[in-house]
Jmol script that loads the backbone (N, CA, C; Angstrom):
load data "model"
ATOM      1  N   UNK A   1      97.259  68.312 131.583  1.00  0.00           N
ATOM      2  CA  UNK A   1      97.496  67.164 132.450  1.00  0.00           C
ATOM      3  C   UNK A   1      98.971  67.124 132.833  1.00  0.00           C
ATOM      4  N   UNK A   2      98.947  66.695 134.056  1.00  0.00           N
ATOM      5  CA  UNK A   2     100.497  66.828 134.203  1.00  0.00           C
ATOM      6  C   UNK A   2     101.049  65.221 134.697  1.00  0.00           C
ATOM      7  N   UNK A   3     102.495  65.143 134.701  1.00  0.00           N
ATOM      8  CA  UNK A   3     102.665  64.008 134.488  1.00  0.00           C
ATOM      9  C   UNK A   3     102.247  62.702 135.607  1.00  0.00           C
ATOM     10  N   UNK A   4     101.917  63.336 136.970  1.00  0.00           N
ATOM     11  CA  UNK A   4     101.030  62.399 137.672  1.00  0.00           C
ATOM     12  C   UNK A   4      99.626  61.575 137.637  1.00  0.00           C
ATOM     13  N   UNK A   5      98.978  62.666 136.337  1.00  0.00           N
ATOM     14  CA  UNK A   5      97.818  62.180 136.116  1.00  0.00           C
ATOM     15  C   UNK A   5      98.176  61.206 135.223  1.00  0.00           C
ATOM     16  N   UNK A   6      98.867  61.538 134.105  1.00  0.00           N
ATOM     17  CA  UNK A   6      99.267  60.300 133.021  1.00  0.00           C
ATOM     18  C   UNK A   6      99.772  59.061 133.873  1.00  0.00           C
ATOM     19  N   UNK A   7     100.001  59.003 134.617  1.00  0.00           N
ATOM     20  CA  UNK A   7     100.520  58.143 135.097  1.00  0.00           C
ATOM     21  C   UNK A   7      99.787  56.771 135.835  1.00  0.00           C
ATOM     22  N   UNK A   8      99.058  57.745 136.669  1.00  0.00           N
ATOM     23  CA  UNK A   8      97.590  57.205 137.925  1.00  0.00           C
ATOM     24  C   UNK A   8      96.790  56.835 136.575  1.00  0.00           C
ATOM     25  N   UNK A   9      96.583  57.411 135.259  1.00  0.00           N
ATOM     26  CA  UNK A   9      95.953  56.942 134.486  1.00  0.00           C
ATOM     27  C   UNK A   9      96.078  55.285 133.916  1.00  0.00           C
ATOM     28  N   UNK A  10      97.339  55.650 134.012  1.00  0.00           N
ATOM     29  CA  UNK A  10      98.016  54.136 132.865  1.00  0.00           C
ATOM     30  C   UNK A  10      98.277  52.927 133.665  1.00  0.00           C
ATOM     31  N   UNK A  11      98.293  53.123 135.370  1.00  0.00           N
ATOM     32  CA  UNK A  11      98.129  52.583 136.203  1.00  0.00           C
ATOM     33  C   UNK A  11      96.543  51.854 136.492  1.00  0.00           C
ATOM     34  N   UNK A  12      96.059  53.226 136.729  1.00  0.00           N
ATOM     35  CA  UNK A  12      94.505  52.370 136.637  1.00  0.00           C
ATOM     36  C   UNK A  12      94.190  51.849 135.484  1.00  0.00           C
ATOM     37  N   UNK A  13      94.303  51.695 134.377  1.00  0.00           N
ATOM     38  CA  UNK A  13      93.957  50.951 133.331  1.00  0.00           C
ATOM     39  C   UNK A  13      94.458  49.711 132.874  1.00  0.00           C
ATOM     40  N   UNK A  14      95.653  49.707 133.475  1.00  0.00           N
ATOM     41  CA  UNK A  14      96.672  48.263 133.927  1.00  0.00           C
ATOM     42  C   UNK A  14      95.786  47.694 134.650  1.00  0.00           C
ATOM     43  N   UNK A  15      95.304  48.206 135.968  1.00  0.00           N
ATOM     44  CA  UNK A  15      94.643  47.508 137.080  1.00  0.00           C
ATOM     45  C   UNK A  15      93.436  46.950 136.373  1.00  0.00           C
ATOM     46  N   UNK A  16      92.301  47.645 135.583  1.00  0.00           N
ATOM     47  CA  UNK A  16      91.711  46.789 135.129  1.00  0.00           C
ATOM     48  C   UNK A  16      91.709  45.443 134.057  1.00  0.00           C
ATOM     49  N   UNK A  17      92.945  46.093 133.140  1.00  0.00           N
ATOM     50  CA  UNK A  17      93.296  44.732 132.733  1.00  0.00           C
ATOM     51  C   UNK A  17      93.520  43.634 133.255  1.00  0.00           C
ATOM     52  N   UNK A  18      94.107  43.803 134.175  1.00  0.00           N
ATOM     53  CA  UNK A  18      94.552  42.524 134.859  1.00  0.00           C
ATOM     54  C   UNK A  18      93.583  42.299 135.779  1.00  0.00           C
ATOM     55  N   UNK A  19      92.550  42.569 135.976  1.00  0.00           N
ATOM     56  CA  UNK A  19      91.448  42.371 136.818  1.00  0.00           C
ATOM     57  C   UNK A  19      90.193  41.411 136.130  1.00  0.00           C
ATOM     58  N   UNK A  20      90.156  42.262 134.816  1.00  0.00           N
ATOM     59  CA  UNK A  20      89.917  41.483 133.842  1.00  0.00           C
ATOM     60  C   UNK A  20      89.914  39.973 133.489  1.00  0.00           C
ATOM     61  N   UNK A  21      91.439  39.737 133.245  1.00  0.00           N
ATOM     62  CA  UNK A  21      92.225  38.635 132.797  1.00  0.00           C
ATOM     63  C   UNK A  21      92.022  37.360 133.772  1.00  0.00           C
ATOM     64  N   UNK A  22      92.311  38.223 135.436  1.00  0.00           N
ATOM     65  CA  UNK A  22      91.981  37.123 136.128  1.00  0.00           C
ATOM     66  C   UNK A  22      90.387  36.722 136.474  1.00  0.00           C
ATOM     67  N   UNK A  23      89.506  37.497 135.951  1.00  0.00           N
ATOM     68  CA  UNK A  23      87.852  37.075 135.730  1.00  0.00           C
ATOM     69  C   UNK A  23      87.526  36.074 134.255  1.00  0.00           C
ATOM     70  N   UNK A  24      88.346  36.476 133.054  1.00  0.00           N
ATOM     71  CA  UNK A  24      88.376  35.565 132.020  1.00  0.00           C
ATOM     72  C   UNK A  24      88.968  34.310 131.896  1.00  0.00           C
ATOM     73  N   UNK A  25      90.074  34.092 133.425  1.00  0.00           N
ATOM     74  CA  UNK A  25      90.823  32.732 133.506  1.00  0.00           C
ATOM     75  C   UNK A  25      90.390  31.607 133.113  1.00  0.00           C
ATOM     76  N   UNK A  26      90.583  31.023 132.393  1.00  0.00           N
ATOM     77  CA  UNK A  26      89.636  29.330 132.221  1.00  0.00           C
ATOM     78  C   UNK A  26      89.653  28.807 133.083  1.00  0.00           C
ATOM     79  N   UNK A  27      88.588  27.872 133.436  1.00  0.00           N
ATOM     80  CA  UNK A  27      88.684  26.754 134.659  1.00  0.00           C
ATOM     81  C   UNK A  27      89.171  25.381 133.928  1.00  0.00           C
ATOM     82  N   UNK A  28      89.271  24.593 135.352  1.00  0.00           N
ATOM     83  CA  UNK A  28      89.410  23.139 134.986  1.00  0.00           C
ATOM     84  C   UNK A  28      88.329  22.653 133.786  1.00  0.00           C
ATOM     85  N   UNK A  29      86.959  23.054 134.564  1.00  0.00           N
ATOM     86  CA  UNK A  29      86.173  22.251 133.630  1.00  0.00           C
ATOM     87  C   UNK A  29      85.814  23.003 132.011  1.00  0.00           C
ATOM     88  N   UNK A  30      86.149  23.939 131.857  1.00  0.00           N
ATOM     89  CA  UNK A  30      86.257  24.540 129.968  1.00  0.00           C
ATOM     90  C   UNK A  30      87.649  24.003 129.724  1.00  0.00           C
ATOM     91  N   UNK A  31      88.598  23.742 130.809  1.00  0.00           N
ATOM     92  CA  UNK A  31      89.672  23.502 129.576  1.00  0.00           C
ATOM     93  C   UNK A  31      88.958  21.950 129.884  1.00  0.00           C
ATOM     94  N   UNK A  32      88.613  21.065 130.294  1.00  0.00           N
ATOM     95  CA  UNK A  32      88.590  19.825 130.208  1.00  0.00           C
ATOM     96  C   UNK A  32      87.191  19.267 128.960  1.00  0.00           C
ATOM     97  N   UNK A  33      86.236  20.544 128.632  1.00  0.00           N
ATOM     98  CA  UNK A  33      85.597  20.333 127.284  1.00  0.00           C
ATOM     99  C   UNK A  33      86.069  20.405 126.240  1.00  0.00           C
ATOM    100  N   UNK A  34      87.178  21.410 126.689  1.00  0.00           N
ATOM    101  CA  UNK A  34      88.226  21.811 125.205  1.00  0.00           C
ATOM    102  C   UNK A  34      88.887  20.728 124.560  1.00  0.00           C
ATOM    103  N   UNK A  35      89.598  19.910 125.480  1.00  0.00           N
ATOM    104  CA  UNK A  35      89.962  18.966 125.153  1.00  0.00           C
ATOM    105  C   UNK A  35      89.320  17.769 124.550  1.00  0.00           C
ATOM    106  N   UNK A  36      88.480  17.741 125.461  1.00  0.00           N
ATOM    107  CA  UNK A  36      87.152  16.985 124.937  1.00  0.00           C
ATOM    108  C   UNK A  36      86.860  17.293 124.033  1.00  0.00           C
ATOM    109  N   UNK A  37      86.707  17.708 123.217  1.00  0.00           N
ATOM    110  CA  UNK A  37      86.302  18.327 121.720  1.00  0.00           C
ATOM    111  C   UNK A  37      87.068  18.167 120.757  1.00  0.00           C
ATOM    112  N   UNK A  38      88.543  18.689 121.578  1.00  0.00           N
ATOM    113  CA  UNK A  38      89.531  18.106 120.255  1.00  0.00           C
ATOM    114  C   UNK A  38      89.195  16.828 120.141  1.00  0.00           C
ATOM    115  N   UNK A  39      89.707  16.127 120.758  1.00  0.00           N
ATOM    116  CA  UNK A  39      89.571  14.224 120.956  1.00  0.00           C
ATOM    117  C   UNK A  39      88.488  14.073 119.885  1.00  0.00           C
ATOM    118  N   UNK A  40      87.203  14.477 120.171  1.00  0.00           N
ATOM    119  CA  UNK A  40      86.304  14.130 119.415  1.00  0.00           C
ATOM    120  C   UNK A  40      86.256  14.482 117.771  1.00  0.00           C
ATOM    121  N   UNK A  41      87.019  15.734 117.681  1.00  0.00           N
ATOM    122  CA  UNK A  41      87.295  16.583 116.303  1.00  0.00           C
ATOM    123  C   UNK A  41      88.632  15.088 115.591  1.00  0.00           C
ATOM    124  N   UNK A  42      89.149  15.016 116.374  1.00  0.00           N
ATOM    125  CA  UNK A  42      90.120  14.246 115.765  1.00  0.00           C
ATOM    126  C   UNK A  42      89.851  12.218 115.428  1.00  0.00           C
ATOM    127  N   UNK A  43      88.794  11.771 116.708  1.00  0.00           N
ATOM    128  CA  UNK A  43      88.662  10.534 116.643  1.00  0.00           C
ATOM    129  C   UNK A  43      87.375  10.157 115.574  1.00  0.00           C
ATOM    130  N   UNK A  44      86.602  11.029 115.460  1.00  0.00           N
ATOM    131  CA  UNK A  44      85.358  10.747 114.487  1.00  0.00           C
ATOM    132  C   UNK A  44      85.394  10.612 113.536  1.00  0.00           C
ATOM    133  N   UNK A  45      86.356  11.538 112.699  1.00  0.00           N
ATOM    134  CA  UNK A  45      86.687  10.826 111.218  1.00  0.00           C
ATOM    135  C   UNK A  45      87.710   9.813 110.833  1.00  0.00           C
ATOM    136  N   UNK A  46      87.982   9.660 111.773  1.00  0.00           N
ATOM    137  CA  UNK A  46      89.051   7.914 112.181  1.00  0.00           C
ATOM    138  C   UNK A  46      88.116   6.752 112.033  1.00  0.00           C
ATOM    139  N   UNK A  47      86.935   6.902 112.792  1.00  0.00           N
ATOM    140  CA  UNK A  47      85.926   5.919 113.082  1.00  0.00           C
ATOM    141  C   UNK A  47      85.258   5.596 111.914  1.00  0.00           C
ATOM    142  N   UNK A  48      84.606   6.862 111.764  1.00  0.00           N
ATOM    143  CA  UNK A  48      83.817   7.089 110.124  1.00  0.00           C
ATOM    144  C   UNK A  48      84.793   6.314 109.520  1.00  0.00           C
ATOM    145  N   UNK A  49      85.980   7.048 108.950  1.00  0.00           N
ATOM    146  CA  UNK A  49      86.835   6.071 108.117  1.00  0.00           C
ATOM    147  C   UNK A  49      86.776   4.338 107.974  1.00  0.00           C
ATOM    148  N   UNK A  50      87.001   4.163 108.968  1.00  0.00           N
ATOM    149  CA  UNK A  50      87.085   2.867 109.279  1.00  0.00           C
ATOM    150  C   UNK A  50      85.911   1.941 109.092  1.00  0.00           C
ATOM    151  N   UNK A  51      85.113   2.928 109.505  1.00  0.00           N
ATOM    152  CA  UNK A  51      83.755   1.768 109.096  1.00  0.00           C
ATOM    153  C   UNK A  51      83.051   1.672 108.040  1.00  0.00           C
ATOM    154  N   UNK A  52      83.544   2.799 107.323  1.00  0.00           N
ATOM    155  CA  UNK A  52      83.167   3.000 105.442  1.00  0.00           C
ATOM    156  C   UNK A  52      84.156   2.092 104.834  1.00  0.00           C
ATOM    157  N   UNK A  53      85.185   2.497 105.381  1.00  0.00           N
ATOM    158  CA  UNK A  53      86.240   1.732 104.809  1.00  0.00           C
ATOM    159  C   UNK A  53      85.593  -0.157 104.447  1.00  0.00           C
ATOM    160  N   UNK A  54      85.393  -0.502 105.846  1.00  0.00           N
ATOM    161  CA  UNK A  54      84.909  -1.929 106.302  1.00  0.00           C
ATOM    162  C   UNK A  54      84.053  -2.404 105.348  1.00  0.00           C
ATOM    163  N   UNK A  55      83.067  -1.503 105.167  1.00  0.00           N
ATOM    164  CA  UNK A  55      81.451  -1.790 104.768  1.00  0.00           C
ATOM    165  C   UNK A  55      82.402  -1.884 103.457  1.00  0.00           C
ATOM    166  N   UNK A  56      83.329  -1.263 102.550  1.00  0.00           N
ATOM    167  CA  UNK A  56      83.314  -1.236 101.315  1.00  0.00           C
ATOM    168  C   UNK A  56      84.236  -2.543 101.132  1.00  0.00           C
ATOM    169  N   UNK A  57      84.951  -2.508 102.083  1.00  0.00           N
ATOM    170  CA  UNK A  57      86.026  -4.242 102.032  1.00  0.00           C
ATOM    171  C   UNK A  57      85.020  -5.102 101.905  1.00  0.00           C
ATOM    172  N   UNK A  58      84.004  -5.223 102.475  1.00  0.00           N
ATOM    173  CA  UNK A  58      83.013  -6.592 102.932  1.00  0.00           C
ATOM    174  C   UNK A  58      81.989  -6.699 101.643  1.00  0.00           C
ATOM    175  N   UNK A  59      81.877  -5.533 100.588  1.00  0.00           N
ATOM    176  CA  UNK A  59      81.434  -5.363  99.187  1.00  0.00           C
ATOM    177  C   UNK A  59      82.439  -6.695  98.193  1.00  0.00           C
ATOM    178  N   UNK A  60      83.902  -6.787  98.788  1.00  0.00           N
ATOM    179  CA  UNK A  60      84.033  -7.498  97.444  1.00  0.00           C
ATOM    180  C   UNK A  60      84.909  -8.611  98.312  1.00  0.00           C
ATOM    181  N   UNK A  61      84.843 -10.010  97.053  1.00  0.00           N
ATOM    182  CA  UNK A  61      85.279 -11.175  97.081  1.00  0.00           C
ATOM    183  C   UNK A  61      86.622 -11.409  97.763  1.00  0.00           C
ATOM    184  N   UNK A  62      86.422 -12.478  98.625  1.00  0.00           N
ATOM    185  CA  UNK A  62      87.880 -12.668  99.525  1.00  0.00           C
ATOM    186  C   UNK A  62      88.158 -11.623 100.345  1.00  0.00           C
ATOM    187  N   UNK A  63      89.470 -11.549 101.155  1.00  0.00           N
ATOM    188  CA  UNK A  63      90.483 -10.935 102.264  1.00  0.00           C
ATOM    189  C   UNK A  63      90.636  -9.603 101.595  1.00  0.00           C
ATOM    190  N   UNK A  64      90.383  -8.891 102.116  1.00  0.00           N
ATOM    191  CA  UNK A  64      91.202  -7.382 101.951  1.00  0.00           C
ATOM    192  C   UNK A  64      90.871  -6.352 102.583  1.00  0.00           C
ATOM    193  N   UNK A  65      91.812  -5.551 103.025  1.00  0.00           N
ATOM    194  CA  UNK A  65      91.680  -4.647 103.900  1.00  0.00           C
ATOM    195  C   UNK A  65      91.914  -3.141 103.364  1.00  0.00           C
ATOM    196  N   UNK A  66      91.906  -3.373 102.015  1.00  0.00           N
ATOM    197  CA  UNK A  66      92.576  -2.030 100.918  1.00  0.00           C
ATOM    198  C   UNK A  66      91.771  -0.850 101.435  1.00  0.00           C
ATOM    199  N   UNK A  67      90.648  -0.612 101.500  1.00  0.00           N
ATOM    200  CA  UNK A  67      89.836   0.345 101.607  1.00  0.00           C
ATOM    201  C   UNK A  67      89.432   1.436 103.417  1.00  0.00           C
ATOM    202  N   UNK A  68      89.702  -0.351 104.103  1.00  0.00           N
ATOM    203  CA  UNK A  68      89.855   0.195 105.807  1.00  0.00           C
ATOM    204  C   UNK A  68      90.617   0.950 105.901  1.00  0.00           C
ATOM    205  N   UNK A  69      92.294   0.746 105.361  1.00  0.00           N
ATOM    206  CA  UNK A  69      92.775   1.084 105.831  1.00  0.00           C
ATOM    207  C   UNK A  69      93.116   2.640 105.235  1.00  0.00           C
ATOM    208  N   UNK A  70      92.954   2.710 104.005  1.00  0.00           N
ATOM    209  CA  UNK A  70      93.055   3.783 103.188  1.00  0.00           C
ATOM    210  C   UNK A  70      92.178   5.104 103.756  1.00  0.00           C
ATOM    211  N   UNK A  71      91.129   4.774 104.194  1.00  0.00           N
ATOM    212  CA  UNK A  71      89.722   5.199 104.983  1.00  0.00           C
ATOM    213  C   UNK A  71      90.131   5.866 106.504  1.00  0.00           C
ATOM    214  N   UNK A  72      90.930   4.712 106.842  1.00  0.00           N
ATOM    215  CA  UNK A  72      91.445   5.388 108.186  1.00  0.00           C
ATOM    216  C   UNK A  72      92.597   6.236 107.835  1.00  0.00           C
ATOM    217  N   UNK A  73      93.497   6.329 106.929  1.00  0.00           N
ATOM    218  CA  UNK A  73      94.812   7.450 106.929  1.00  0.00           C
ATOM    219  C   UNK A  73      94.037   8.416 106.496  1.00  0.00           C
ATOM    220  N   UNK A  74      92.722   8.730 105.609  1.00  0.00           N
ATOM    221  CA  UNK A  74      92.240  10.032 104.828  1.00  0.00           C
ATOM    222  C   UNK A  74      91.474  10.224 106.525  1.00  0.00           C
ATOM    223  N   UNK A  75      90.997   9.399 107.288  1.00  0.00           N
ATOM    224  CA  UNK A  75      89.856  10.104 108.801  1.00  0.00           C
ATOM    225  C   UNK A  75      91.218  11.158 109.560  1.00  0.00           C
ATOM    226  N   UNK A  76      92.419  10.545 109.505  1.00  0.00           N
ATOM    227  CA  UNK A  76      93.587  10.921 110.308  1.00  0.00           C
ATOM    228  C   UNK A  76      94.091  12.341 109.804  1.00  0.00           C
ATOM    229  N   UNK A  77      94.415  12.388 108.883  1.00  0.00           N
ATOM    230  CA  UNK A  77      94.261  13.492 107.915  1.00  0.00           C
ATOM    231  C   UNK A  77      93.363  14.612 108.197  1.00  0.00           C
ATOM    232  N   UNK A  78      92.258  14.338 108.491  1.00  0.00           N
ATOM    233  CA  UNK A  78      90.984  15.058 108.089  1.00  0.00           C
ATOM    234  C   UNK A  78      90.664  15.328 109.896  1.00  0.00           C
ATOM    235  N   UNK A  79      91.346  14.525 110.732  1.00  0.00           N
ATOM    236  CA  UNK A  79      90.911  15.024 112.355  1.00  0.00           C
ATOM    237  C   UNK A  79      92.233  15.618 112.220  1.00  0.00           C
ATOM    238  N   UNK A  80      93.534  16.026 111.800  1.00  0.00           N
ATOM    239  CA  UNK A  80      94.224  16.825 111.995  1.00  0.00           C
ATOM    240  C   UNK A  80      93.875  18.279 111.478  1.00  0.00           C
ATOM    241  N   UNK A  81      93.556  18.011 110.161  1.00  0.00           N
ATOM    242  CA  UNK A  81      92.725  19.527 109.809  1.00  0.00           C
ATOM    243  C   UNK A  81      92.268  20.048 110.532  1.00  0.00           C
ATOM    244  N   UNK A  82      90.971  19.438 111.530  1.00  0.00           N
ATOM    245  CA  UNK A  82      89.552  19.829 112.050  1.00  0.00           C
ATOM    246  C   UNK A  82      90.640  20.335 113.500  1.00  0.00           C
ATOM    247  N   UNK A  83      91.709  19.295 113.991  1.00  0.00           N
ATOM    248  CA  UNK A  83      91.727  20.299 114.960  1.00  0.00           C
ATOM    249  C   UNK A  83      92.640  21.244 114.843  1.00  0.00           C
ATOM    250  N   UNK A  84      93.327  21.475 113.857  1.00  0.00           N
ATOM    251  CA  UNK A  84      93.969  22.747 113.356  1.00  0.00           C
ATOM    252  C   UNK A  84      93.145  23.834 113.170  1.00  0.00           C
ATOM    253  N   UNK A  85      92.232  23.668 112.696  1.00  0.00           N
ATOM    254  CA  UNK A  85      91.252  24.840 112.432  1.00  0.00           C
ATOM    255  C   UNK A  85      90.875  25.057 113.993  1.00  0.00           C
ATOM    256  N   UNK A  86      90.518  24.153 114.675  1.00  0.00           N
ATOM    257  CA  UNK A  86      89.425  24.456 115.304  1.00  0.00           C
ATOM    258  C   UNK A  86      90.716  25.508 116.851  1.00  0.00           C
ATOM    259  N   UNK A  87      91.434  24.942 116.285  1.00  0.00           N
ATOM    260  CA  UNK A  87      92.746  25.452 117.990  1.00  0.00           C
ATOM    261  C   UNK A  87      93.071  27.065 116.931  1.00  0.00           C
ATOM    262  N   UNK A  88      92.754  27.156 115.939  1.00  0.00           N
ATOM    263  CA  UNK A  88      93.136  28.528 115.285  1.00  0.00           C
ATOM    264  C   UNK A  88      92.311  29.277 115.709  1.00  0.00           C
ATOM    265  N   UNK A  89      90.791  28.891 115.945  1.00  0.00           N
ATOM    266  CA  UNK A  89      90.292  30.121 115.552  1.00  0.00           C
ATOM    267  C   UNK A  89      90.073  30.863 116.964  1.00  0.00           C
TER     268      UNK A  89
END
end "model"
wireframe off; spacefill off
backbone 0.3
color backbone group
């Protein structure tokens, strides 16, 4: 092979990469599920929290909010995990 072919080679194989890349582009609407998903990865165990939390405040005598709120920092926690994992993989 001489050095024009190496060349036209590494050229055309560029060309399909990038031919590629611009066929794999994301659109508006996958990145706008993506997001959507985080939101949801992150707001659900906020909610959960909160309403376990509630149900277990409303278990005992008088004012207190010990458990809501404790409930909601471990959901916050736990939607940062989910979307750490989930933007890793």
């Amino acid at each position: 092979m001489n050095q024009y072919d190496k060349l036209r080679k590494k050229v055309e194989s560029q060309a399909r990469r990038m031919q590629q890349a611009e066929k794999d582009r994301p659109t508006l609407f996958s990145q706008t599920v993506f997001i959507g998903t985080l939101g949801l990865l992150f707001i659900l165990p906020v909610v959960l929290g909160a309403y376990f939390g509630l149900w277990l405040d409303s278990k005992v005598q008088g004012y207190c909010i010990q458990w809501t709120v404790s409930f909601i920092i471990i959901g916050v926690f736990i939607g940062a995990i989910n979307v750490y994992l989930f933007i890793r993989e």
